[in-house]
matplotlib code that plots the C-alpha trace (Angstrom):
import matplotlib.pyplot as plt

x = [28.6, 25.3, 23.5, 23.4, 23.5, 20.7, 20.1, 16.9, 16.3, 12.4, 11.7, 8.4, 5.9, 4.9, 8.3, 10.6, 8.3, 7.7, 11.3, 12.3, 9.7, 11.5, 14.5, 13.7, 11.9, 15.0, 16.6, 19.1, 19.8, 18.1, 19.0, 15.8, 16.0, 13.6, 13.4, 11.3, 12.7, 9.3, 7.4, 9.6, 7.9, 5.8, 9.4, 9.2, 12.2, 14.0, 18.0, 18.5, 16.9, 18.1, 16.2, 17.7, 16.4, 17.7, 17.0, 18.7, 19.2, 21.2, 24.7, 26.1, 23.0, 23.2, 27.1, 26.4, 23.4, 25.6, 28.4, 25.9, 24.4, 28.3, 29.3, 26.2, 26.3, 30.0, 29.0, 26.4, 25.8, 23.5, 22.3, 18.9, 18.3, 14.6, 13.4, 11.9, 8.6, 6.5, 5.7, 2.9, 2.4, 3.3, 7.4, 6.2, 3.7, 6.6, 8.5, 12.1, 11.2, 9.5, 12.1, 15.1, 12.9, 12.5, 16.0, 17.3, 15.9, 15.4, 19.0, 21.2, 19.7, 20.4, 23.8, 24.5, 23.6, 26.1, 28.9, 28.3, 28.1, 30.7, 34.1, 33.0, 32.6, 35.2, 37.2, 35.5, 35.8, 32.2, 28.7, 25.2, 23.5, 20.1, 19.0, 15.2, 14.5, 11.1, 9.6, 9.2, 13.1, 13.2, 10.3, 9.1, 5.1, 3.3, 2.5, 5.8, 8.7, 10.4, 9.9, 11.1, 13.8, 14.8, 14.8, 16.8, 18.9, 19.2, 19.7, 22.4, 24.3, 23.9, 25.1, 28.2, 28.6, 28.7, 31.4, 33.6, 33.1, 32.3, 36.0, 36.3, 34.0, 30.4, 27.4, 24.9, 21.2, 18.7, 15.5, 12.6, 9.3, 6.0, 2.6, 2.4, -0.1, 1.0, 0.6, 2.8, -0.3, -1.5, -0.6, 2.1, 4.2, 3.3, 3.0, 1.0, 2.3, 0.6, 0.1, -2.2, -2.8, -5.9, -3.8, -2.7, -6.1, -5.8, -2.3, -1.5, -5.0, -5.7, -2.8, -4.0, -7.5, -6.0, -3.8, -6.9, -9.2, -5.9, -4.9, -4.8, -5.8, -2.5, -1.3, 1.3, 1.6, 4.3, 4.9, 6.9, 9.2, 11.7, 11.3, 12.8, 15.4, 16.6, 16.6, 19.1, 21.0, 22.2, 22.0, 25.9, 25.5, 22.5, 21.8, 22.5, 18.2, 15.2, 12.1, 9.2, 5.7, 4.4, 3.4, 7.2, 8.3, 5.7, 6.6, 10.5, 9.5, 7.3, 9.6, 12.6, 10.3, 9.5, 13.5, 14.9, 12.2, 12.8, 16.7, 16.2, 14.2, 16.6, 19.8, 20.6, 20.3, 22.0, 25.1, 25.6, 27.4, 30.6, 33.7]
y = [-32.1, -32.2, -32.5, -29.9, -29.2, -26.3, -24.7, -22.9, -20.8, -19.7, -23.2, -24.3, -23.0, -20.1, -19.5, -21.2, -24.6, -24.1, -23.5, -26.6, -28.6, -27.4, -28.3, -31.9, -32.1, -31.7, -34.2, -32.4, -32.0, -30.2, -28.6, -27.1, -24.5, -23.1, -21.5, -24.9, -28.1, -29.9, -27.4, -29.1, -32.2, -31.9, -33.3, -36.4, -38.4, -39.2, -39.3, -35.8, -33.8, -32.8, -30.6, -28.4, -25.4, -22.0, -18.8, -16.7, -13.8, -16.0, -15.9, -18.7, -20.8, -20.3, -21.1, -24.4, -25.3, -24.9, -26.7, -29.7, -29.1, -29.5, -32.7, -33.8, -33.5, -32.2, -29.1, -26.5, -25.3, -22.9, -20.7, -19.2, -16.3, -16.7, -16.3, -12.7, -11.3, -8.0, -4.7, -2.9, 0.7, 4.3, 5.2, 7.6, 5.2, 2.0, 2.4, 1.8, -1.8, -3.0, -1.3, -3.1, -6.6, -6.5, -5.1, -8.4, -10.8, -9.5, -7.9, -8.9, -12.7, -12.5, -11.5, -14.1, -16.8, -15.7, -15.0, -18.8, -20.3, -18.2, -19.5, -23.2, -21.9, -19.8, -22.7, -24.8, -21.9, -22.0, -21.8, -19.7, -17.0, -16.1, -13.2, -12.7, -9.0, -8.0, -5.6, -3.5, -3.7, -1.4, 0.9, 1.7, 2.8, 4.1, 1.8, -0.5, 1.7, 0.2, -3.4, -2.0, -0.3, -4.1, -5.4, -1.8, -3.0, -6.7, -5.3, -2.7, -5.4, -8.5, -6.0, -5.3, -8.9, -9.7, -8.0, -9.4, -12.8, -13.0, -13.3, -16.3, -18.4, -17.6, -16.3, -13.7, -13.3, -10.9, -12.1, -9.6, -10.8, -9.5, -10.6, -14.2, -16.0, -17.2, -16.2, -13.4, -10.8, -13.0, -12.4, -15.3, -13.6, -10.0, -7.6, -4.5, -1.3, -1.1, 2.9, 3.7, 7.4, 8.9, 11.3, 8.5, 7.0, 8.1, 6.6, 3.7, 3.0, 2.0, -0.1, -1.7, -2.5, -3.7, -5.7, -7.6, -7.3, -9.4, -12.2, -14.8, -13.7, -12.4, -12.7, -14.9, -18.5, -19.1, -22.9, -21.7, -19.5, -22.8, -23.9, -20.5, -20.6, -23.9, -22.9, -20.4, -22.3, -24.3, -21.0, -20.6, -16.6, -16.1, -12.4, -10.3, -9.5, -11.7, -10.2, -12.6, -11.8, -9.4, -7.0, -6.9, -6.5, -3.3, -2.0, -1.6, -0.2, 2.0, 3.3, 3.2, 5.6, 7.8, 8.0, 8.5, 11.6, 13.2, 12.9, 15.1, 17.5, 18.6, 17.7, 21.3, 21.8, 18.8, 19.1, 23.0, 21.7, 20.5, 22.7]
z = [6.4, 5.1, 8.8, 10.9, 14.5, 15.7, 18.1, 18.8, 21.9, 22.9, 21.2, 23.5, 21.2, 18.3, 15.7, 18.1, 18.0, 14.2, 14.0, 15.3, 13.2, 10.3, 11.6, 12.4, 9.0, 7.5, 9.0, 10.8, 14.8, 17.3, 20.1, 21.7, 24.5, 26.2, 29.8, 31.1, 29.8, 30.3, 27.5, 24.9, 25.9, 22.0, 20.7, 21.6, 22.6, 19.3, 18.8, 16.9, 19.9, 22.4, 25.3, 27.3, 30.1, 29.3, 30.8, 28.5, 30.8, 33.1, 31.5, 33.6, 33.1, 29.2, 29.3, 31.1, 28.8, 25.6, 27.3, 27.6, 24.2, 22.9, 24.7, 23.4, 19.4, 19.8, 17.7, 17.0, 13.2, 13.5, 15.9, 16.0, 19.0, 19.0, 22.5, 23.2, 24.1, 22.9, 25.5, 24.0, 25.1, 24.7, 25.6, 28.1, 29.8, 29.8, 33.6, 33.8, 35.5, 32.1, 29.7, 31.6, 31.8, 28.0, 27.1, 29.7, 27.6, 23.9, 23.9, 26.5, 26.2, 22.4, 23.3, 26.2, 23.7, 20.9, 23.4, 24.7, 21.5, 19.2, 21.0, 19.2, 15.9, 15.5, 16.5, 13.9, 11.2, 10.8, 11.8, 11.0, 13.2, 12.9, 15.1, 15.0, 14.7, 13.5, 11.0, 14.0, 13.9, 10.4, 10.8, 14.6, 14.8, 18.0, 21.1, 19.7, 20.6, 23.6, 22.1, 18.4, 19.9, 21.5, 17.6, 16.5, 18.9, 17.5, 14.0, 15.1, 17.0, 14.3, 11.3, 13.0, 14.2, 10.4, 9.4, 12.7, 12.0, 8.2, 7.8, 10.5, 8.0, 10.4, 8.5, 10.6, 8.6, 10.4, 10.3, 10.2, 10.4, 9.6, 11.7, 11.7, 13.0, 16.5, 19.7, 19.5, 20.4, 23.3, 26.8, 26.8, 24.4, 24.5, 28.1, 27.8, 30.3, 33.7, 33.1, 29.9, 29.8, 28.1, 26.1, 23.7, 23.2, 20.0, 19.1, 21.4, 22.2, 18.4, 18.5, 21.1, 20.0, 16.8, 19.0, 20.3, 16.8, 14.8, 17.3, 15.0, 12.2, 11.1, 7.6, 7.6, 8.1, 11.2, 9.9, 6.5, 8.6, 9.4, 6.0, 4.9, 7.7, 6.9, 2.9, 4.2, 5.8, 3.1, 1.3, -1.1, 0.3, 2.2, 3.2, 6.3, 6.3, 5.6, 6.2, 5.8, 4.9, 2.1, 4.9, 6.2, 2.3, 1.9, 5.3, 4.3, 0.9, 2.4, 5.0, 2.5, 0.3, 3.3, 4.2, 0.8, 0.2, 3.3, 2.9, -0.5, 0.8, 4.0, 2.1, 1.7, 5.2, 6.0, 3.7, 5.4, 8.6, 7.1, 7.4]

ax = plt.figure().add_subplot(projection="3d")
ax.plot(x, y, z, "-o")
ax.set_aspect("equal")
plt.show()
């Protein structure tokens, strides 16, 4: 079928709200979560949309949600796990409280929202995840490590979810991108530690005044990301990672770079503990 059902979780505003542009641009179906039904309000009231409140760390609250969003359009497509938020600070100065908050709903959100949704395509034979990671999802940097470690997470959990249900006709792309141009780096979408300790002013602390110096005025422009995504979906064999942005693609070659001449130069040493 050449129109497709979506659904798009964290879709009240930045890549979510883009996202679901795209999707409606398209001319396919919409399925719009986000945690208060009445942010999705900038949709309008059209009959390919549907709105729907989702807290995607409440597992019975996501099952029901899907439920309706399935008697609804009586299918969903494609799937993108979009709804997350950034912790910005050093891994000693993040408390348990804040490393659990962001793990419920970057991680075990994520994996709420494919667990609800999967038992319908598998039955259909078909269907698309996308999982947003993040570049900070490939290479980590100081002041990002508990939110990268969230997207490590994603990427370690989506690659493995490929190969289960590649066979059962369901597609998973990770999608990693760069700085865009949302609100990603205000304090909507992004928490900063309660502790901040002077020993990492000169580590954290510049990522944090680059934090504020870049809000908007990031590289990359948020409203091509559903274009890309919905390219993809009518994609022959899309692949299992997208990153967007030129930053994201000199970010992997740069870490690729780092990996492969590190690797050479401790082979010896690595290649000395076999039997």
């Amino acid at each position: 079928m050449s129109q497709k059902v979506w659904l798009v979780t964290g879709a009240s505003r930045g890549i979510g709200a883009e996202i679901a542009k795209a999707v409606l641009a398209a001319g396919d179906q919409l399925v719009a979560a986000a945690r208060k039904v009445e942010t999705l309000d900038y949709l309008g009231k059209q009959d390919n949309v549907f709105n729907v409140a989702m807290d995607v760390t409440n597992e019975e609250g996501v099952q029901e949600a899907v439920k309706l969003a399935l008697a609804h359009f009586g299918r969903i497509d494609v799937l993108v796990n979009n709804a997350g938020y950034g912790l910005l600070g050093g891994v000693e100065e993040s408390s348990g409280t804040e490393v659990e908050k962001i793990y419920r709903t970057n991680v075990f959100g994520l994996l709420n929202v494919t667990r609800a949704v999967l038992p319908s395509m598998r039955e259909r034979r078909s269907g698309y995840i996308f999982n947003l990671s993040s570049i900070g999802g490939y290479a980590s940097v100081a002041g990002w490590g508990v939110y990268s470690s969230t997207k490590f997470a994603v990427e370690g959990i989506s690659e493995a979810l490929h190969a289960e249900v590649a066979p059962l006709g369901i597609h998973v792309t990770i999608v990693e991108p760069g700085y865009f141009r949302t609100d990603f780096l205000d304090a909507s979408s992004m928490v900063s530690t309660k502790t901040q300790m002077p020993d990492y002013a000169g580590t954290v602390g510049k990522i944090r005044e680059f934090a504020v110096g870049h809000n908007h005025q990031q590289p990359g422009d948020p409203t091509k990301i559903g274009a890309a995504l919905v390219q993809l979906a009518n994609a022959a064999n899309p692949p299992l990672r997208l990153p967007l942005g030129t930053d994201a693609l000199a970010t992997i070659a740069e870490k690729n770079a780092f990996v492969a001449k590190e690797t050479d130069q401790w082979k010896t040493l690595s290649a000395s503990t076999d039997f």
